[in-house]
py3Dmol code that shows the C-alpha trace and the ligand (Angstrom):
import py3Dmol

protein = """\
ATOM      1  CA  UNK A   1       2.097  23.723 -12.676  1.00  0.00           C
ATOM      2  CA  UNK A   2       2.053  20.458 -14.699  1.00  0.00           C
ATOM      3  CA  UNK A   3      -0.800  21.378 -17.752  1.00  0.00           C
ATOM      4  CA  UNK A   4      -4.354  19.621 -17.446  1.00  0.00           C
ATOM      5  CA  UNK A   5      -3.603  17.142 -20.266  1.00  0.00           C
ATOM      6  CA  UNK A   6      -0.421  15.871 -18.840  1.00  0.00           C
ATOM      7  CA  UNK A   7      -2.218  16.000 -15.187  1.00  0.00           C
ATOM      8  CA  UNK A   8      -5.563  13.575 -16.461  1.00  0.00           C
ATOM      9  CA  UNK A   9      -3.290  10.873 -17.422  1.00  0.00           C
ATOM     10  CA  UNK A  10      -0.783  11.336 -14.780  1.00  0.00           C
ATOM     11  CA  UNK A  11      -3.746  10.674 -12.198  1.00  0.00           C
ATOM     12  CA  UNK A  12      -5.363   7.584 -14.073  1.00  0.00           C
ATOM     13  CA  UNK A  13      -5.674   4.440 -12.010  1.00  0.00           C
ATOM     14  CA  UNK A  14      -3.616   1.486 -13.027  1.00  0.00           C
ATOM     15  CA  UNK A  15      -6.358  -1.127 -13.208  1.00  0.00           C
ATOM     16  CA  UNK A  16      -6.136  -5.224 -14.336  1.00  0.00           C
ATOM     17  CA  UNK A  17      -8.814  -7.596 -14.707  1.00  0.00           C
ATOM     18  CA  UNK A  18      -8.202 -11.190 -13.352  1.00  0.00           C
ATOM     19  CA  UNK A  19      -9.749 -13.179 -16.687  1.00  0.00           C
ATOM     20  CA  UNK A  20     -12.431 -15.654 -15.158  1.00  0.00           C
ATOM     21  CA  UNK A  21     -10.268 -18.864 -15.292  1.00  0.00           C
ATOM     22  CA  UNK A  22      -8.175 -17.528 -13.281  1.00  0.00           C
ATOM     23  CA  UNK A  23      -9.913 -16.259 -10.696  1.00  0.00           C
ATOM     24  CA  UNK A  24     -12.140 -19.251 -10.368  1.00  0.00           C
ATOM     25  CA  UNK A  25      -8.423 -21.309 -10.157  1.00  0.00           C
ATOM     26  CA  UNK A  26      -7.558 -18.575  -7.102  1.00  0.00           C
ATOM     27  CA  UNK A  27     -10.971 -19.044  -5.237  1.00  0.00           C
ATOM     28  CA  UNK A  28     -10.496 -23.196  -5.582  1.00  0.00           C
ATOM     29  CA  UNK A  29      -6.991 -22.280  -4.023  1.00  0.00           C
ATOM     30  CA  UNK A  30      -8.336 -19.964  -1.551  1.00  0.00           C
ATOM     31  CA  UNK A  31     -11.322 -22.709   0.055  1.00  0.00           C
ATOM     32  CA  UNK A  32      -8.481 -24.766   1.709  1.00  0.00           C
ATOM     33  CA  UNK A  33      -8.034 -21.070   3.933  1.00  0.00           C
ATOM     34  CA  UNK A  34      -5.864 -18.565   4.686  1.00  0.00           C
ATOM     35  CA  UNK A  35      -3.851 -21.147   7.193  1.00  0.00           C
ATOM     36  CA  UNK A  36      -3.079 -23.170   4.289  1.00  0.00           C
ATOM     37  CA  UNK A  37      -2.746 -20.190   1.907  1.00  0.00           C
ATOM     38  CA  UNK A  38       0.169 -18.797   4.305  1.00  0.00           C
ATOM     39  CA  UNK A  39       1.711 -22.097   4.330  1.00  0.00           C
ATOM     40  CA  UNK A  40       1.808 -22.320   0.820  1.00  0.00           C
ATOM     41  CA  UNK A  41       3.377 -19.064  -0.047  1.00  0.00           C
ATOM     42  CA  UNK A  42       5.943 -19.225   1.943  1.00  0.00           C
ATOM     43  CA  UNK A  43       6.619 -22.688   0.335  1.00  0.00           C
ATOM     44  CA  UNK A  44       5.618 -22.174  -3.402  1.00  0.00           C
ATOM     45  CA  UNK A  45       9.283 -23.805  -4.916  1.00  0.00           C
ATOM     46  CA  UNK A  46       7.643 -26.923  -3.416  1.00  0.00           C
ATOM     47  CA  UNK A  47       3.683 -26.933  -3.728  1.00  0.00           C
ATOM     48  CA  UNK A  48       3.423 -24.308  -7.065  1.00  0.00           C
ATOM     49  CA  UNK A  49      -0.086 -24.650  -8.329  1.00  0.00           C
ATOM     50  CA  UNK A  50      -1.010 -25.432 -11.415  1.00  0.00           C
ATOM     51  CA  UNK A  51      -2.611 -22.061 -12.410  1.00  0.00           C
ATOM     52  CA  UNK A  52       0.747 -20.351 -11.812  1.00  0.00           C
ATOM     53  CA  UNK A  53       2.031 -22.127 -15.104  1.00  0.00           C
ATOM     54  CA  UNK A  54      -0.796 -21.237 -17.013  1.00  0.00           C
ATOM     55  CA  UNK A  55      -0.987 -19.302 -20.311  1.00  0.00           C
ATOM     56  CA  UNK A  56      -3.458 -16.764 -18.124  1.00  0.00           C
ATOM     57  CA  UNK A  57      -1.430 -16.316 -15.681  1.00  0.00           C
ATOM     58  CA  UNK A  58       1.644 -15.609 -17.556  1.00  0.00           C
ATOM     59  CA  UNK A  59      -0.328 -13.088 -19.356  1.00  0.00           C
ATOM     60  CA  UNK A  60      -1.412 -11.680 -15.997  1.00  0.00           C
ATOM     61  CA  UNK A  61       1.827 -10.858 -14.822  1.00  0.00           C
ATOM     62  CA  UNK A  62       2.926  -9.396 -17.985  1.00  0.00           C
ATOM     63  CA  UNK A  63       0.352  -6.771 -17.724  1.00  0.00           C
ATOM     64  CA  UNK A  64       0.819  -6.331 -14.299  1.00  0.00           C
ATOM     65  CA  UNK A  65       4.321  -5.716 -14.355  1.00  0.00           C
ATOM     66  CA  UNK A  66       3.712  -3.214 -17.148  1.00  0.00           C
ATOM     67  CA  UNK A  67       1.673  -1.556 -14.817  1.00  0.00           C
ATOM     68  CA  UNK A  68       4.150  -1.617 -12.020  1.00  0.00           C
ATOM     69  CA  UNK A  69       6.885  -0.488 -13.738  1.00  0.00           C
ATOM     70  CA  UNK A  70       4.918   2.337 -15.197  1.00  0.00           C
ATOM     71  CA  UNK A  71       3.066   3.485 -11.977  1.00  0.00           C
ATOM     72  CA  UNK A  72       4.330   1.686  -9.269  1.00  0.00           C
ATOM     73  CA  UNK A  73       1.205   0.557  -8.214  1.00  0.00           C
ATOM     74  CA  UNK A  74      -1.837  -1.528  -9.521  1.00  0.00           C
ATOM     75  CA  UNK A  75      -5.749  -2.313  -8.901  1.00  0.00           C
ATOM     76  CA  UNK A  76      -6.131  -5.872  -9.430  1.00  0.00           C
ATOM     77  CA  UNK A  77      -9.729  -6.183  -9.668  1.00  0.00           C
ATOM     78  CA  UNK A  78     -12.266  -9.495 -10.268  1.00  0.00           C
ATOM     79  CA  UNK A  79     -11.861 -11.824  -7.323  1.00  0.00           C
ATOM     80  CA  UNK A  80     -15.132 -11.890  -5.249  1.00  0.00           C
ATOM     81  CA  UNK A  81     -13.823 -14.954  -2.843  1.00  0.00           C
ATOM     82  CA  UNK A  82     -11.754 -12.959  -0.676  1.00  0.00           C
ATOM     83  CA  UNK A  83     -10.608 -15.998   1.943  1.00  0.00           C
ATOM     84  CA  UNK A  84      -9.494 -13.339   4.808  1.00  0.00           C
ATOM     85  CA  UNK A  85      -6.900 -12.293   2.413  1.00  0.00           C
ATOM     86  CA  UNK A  86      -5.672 -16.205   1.185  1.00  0.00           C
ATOM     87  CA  UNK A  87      -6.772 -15.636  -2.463  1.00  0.00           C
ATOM     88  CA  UNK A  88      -4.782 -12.668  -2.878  1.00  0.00           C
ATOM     89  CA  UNK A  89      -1.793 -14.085  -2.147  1.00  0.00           C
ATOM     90  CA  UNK A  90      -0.998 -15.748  -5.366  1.00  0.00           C
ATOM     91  CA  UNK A  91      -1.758 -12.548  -7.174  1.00  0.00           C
ATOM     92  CA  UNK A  92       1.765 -11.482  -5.182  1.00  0.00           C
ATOM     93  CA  UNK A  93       4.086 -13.776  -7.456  1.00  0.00           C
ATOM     94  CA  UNK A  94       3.212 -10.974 -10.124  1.00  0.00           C
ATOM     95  CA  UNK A  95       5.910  -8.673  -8.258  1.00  0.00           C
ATOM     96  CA  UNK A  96       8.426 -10.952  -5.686  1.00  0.00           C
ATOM     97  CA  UNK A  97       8.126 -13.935  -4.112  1.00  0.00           C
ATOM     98  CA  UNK A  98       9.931 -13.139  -0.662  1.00  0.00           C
ATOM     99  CA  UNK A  99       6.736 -12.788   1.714  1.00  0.00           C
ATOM    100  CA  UNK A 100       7.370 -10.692   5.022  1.00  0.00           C
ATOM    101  CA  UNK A 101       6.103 -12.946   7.976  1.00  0.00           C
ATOM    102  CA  UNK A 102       5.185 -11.243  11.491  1.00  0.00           C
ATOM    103  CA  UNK A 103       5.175 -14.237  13.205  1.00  0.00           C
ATOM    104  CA  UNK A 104       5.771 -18.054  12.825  1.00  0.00           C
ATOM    105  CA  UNK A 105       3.791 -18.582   9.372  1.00  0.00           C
ATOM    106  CA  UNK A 106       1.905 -15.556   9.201  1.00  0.00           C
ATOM    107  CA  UNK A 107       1.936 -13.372   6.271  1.00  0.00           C
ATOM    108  CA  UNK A 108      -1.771 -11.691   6.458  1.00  0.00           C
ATOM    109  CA  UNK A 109      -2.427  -8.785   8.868  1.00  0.00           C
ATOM    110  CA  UNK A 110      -6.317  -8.280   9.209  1.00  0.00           C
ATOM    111  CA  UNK A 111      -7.438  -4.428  10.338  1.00  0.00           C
ATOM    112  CA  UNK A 112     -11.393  -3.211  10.446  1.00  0.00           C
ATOM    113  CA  UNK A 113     -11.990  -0.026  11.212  1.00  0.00           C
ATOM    114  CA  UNK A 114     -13.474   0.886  14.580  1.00  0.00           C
ATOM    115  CA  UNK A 115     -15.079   4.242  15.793  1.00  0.00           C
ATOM    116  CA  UNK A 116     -13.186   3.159  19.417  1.00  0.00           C
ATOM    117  CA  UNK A 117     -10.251   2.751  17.977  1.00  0.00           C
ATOM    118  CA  UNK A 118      -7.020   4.997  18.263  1.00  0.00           C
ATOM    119  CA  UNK A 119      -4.498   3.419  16.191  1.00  0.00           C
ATOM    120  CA  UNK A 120      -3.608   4.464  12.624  1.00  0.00           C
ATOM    121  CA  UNK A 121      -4.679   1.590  11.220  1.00  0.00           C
ATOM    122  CA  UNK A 122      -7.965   1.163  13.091  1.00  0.00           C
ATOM    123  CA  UNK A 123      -9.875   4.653  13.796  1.00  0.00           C
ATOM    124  CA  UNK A 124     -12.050   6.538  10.830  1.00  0.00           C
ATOM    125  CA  UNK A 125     -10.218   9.832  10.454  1.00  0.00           C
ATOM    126  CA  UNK A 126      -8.531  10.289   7.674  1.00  0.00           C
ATOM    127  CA  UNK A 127      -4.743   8.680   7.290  1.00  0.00           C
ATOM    128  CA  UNK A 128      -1.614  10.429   6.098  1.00  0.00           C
ATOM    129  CA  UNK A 129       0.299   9.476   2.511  1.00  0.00           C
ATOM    130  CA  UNK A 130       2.731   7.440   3.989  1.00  0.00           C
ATOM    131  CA  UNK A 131       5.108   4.125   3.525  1.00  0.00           C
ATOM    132  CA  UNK A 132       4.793   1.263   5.335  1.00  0.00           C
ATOM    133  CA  UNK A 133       7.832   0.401   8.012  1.00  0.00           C
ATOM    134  CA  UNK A 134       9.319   3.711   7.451  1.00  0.00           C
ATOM    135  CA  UNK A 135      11.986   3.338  10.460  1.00  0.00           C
ATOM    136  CA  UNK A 136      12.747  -0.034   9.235  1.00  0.00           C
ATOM    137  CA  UNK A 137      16.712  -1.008   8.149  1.00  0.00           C
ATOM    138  CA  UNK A 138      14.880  -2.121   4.747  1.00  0.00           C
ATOM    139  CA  UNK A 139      10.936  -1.522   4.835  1.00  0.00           C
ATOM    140  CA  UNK A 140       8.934  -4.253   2.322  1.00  0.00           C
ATOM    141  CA  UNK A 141       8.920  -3.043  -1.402  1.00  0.00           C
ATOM    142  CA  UNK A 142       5.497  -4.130  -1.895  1.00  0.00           C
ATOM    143  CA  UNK A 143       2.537  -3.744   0.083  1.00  0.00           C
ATOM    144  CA  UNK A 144      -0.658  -5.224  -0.595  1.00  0.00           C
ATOM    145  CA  UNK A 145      -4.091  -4.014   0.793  1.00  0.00           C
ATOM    146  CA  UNK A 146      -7.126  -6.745  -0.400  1.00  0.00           C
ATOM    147  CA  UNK A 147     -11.127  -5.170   0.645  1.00  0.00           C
ATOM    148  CA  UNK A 148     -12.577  -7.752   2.549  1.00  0.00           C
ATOM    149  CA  UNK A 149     -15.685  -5.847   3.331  1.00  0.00           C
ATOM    150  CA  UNK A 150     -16.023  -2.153   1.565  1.00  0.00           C
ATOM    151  CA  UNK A 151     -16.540   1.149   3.574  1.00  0.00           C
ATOM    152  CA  UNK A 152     -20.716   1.071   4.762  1.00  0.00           C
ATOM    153  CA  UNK A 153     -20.325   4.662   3.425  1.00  0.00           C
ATOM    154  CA  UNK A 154     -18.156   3.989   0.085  1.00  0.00           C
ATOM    155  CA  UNK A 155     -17.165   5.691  -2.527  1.00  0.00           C
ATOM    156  CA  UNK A 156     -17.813   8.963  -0.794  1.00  0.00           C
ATOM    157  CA  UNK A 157     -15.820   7.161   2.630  1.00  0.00           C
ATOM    158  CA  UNK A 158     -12.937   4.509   2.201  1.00  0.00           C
ATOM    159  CA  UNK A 159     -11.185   5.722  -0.458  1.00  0.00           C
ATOM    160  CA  UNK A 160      -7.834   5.100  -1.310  1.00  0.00           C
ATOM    161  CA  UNK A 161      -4.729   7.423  -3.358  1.00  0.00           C
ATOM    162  CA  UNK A 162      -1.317   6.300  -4.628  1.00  0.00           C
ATOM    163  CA  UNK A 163       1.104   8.999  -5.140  1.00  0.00           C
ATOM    164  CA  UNK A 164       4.674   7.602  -6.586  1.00  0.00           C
ATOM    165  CA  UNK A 165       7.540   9.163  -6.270  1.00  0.00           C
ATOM    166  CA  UNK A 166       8.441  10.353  -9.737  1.00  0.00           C
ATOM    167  CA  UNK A 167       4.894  12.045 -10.010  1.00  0.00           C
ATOM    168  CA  UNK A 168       5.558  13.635  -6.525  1.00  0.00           C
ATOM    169  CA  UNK A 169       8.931  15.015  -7.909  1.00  0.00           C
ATOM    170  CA  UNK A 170       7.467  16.784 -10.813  1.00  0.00           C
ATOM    171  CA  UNK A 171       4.965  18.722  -9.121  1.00  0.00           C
ATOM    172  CA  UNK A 172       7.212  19.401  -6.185  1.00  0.00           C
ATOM    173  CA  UNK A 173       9.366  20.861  -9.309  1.00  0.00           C
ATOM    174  CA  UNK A 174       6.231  22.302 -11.219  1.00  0.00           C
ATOM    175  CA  UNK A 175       4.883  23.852  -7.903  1.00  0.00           C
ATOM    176  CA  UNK A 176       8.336  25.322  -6.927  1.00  0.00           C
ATOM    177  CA  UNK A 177       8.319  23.600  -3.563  1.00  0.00           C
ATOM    178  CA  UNK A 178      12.288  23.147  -3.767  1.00  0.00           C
ATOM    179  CA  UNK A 179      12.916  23.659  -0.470  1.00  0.00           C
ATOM    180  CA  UNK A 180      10.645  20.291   0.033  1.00  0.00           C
ATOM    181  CA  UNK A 181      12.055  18.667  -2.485  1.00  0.00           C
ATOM    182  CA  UNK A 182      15.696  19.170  -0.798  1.00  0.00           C
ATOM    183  CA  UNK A 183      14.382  17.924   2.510  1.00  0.00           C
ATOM    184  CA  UNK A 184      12.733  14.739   0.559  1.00  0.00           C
ATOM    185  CA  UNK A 185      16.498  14.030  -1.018  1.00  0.00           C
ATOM    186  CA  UNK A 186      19.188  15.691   0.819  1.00  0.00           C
ATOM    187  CA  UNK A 187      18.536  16.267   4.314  1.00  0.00           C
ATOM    188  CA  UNK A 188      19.056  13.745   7.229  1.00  0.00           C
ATOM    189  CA  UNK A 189      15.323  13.557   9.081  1.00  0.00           C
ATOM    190  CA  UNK A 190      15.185  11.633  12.158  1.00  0.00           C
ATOM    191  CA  UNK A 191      11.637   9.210  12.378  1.00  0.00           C
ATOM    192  CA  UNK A 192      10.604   6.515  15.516  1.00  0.00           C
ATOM    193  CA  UNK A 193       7.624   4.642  15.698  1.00  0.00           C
ATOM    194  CA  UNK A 194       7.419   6.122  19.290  1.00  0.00           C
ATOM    195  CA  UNK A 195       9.224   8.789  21.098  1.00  0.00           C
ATOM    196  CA  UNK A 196      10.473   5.947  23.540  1.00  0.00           C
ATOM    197  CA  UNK A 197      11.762   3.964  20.381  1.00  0.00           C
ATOM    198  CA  UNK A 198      15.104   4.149  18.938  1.00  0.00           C
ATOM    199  CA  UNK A 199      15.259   6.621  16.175  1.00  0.00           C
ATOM    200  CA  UNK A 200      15.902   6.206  12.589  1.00  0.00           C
ATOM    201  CA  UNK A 201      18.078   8.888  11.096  1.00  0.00           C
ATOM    202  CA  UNK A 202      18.571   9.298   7.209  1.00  0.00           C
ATOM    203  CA  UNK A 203      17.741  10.577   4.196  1.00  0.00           C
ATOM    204  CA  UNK A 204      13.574   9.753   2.737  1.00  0.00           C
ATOM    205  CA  UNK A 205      14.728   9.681  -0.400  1.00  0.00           C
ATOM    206  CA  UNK A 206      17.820   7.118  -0.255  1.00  0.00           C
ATOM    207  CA  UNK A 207      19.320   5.102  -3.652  1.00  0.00           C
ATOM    208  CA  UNK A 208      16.062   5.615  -5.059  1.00  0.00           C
ATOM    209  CA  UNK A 209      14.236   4.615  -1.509  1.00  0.00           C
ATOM    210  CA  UNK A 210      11.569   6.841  -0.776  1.00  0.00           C
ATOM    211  CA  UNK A 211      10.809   6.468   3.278  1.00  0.00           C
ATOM    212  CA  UNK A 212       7.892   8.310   4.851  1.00  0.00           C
ATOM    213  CA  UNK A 213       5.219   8.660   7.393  1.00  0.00           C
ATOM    214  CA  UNK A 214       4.353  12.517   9.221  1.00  0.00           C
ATOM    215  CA  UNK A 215       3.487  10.367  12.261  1.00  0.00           C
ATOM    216  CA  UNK A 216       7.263   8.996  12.504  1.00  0.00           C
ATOM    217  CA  UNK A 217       8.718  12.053  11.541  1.00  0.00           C
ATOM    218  CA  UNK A 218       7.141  13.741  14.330  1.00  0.00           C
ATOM    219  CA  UNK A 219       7.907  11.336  16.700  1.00  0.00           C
ATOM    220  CA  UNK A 220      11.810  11.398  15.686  1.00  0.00           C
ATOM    221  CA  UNK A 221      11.708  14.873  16.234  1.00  0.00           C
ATOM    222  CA  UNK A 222      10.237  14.997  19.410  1.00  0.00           C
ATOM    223  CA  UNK A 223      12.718  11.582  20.058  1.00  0.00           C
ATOM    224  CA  UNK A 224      15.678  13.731  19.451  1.00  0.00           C
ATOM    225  CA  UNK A 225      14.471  17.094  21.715  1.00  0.00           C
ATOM    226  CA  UNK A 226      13.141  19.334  18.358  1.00  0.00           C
ATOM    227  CA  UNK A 227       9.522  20.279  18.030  1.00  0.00           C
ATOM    228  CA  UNK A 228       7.403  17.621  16.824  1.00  0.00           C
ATOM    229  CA  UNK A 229       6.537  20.511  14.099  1.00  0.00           C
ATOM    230  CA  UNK A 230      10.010  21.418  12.632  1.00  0.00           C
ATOM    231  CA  UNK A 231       9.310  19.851   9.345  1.00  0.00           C
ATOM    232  CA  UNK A 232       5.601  20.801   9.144  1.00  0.00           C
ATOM    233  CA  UNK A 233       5.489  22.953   5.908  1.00  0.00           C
ATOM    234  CA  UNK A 234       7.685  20.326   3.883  1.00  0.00           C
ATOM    235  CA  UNK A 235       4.809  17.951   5.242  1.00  0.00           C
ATOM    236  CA  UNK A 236       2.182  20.137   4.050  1.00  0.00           C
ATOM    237  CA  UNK A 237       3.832  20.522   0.704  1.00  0.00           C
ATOM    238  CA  UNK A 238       4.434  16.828   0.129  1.00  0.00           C
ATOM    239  CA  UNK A 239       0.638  16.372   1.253  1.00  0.00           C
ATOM    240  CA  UNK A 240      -0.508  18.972  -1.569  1.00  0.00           C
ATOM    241  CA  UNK A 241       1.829  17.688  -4.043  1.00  0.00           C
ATOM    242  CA  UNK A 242       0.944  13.962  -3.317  1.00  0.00           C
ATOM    243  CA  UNK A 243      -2.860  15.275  -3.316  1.00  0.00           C
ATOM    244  CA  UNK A 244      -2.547  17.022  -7.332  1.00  0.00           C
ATOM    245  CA  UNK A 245      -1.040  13.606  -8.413  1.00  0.00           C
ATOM    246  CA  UNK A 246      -3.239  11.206  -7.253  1.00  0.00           C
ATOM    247  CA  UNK A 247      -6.841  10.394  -7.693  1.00  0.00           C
ATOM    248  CA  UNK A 248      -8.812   8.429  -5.324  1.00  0.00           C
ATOM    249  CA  UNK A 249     -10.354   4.923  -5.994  1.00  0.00           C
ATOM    250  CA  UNK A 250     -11.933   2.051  -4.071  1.00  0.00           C
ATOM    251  CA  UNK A 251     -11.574  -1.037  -3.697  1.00  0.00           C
ATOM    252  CA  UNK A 252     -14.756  -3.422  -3.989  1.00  0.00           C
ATOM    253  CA  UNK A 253     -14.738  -6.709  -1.841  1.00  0.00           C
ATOM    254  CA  UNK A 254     -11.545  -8.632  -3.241  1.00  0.00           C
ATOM    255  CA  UNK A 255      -9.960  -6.057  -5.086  1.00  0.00           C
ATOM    256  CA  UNK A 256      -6.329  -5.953  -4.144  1.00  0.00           C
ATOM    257  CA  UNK A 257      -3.888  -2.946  -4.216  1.00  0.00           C
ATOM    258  CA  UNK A 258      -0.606  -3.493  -4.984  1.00  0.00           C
ATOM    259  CA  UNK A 259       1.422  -0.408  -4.119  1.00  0.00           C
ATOM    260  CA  UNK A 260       5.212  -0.176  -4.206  1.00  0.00           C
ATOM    261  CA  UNK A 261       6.402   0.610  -0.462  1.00  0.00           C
ATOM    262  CA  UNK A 262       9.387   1.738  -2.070  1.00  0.00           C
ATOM    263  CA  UNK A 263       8.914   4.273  -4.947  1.00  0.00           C
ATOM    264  CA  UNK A 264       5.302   5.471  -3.772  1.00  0.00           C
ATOM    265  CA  UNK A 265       3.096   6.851  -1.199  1.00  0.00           C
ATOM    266  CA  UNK A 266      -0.492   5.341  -0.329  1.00  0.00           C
ATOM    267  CA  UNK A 267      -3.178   6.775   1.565  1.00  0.00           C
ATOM    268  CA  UNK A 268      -6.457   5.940   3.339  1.00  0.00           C
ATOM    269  CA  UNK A 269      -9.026   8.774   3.232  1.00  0.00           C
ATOM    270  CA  UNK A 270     -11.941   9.268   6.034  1.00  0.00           C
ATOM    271  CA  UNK A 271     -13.982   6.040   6.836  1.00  0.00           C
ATOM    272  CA  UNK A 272     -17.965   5.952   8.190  1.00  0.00           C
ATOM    273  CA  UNK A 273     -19.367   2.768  10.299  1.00  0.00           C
ATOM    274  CA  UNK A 274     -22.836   1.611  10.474  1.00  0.00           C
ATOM    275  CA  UNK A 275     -23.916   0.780  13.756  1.00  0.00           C
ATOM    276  CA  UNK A 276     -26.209  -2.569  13.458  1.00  0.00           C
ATOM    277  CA  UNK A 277     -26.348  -2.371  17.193  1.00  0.00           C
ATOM    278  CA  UNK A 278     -24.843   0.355  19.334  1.00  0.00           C
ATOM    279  CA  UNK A 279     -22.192   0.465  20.692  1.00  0.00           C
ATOM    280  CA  UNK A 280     -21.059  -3.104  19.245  1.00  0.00           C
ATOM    281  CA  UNK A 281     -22.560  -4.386  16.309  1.00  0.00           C
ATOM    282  CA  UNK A 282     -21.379  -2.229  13.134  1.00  0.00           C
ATOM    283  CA  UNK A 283     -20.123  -2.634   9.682  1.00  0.00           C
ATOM    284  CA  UNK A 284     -16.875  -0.776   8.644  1.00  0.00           C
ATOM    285  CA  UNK A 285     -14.050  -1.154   6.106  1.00  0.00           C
ATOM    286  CA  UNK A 286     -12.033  -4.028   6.632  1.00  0.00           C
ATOM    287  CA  UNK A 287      -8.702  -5.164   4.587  1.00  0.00           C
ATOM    288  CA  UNK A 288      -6.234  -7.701   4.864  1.00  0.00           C
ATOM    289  CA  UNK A 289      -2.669  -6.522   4.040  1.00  0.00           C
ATOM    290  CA  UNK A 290       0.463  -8.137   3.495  1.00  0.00           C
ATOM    291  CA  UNK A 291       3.945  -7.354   2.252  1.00  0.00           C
ATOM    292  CA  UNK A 292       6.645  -8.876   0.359  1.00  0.00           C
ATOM    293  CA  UNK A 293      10.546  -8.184   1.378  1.00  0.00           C
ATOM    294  CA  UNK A 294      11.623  -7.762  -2.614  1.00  0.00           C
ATOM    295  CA  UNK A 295      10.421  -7.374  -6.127  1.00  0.00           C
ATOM    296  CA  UNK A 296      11.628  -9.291  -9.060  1.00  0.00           C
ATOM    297  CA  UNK A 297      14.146  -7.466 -11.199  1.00  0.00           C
ATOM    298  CA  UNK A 298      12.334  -6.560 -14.603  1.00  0.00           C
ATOM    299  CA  UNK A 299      13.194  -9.321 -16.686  1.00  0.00           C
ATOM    300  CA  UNK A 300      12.204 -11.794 -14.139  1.00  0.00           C
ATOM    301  CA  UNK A 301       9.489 -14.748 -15.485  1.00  0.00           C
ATOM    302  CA  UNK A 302       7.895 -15.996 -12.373  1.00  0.00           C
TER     303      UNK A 302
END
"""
ligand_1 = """\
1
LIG
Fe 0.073 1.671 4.850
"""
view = py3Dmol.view(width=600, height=400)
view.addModel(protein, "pdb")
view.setStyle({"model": 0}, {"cartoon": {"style": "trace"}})
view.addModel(ligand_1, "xyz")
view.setStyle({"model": 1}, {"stick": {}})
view.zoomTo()
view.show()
């Protein structure tokens, strides 16, 4: 097992402050809405605010990128105008500048959790470590979740984990789970969205790629006639592992996560809803999330 010591600062949480100038620049930004904001960022060579050339701002991506590099994901916290999403957005140019779109102009994907829900994104149980677009040719390499509203039941509910992929090697190592660590690296694993879907077939772990999501595993097994539970106790492992390494956090209304959808997993624990009027009415987490295709090389100044 990795010792205590090593295993506190292994687990912190990666956290920046927007400095007030800043964020009051972003929320001025953010008014015109998240329409505009869209626009915008997928136009930014032509209509690059004036904050992004700011001293502030240069400083801001220095430290976030130091963050990045050294945990592959970071809390960006201060913002309090959230804009559906819009105000985030800038924050982004910290990492890439290639926005993934899922539709004419749109960038920002809204999901509130709902106790009628069913989806993975939507319903209150508690989610799986996972990356985003995991079947995908070339999934996003950053994925960023802003809290619009908090969880009604937060910190206990809500909470979010980021376990990267280094971290996740060492205590698969530590932990002697080799046999899980092989199936992360070596071993061609079939995933699908849906069992009706063509199926993905390659390696999680590709030219320093991780891929991953238990749901889309299990569907590419059951997509390619094996039981849905062949790779079960490599799951279970990489849950356990991914659980030791990570601590969980939340998010506060405009915080933004920046997670690396490449070298990292994230996870959503169990969310509560309070009903204002059933069946309805109710208040529940909600976050806007949004990706972007590719991440500066290191020595990139935005
Ligand atoms: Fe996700």
């Amino acid at each position: 097992m990795i010792p205590n010591s090593e295993l506190a600062a292994l687990r912190a949480v990666p956290e920046l402050h927007v400095p007030e100038d800043l964020c009051a620049a972003l929320e001025r930004w953010g008014t015109a809405g998240l329409e505009v904001g869209e626009r915008e960022s997928l136009n930014w060579e032509t209509v690059k605010p004036e904050f992004l050339r700011s001293d502030g701002w240069l400083k801001f991506c220095r430290e976030a990128r130091r963050h990045w590099a050294e945990h592959c994901h970071v809390v960006v916290r201060g913002i309090s105008q959230v804009a559906d999403g819009a105000t985030a957005l800038p924050l982004a140019l910290a990492f890439g500048d290639s926005f993934l779109t899922y539709g004419p102009g749109c960038i920002v994907r809204d999901f509130r959790m709902s106790p009628w829900r069913k989806g993975a994104s939507h319903r209150l149980n508690e989610g799986e470590f996972h990356t985003d677009f995991s079947t995908s040719v070339l999934p996003p390499a950053v994925t960023a979740i802003v809290c619009l509203e908090m969880d009604p039941g937060g910190p206990a509910y809500g909470q979010n984990r980021v376990a990267s992929l280094p971290r996740l090697r060492a205590q698969l190592t530590h932990s002697g789970e080799m046999a899980a660590l092989d199936w992360l690296e070596r071993t061609e694993v079939p995933l699908a969205n849906d069992v009706t879907l063509p199926v993905w077939r390659g390696r999680l772990v590709q030219d320093g790629l991780l891929r991953y999501h238990p749901e889309t595993v299990e569907a590419g097994c059951r997509g390619t006639n094996l039981p849905a539970d062949t790779f079960q106790h490599f799951q279970r492992a990489i849950r356990e592992a991914a659980m030791t390494v990570s601590v969980p956090f939340v998010l506060g209304r405009g915080d933004v996560l920046f997670v690396s959808n490449h070298r990292a997993l994230h996870y959503r624990g169990e969310c509560s809803v309070r009903f204002i009027k059933y069946p309805s009415a109710f208040e529940s987490r909600r976050i806007a999330v949004f990706h972007l295709i590719s991440e500066f090389a290191d020595e990139k100044e935005n």
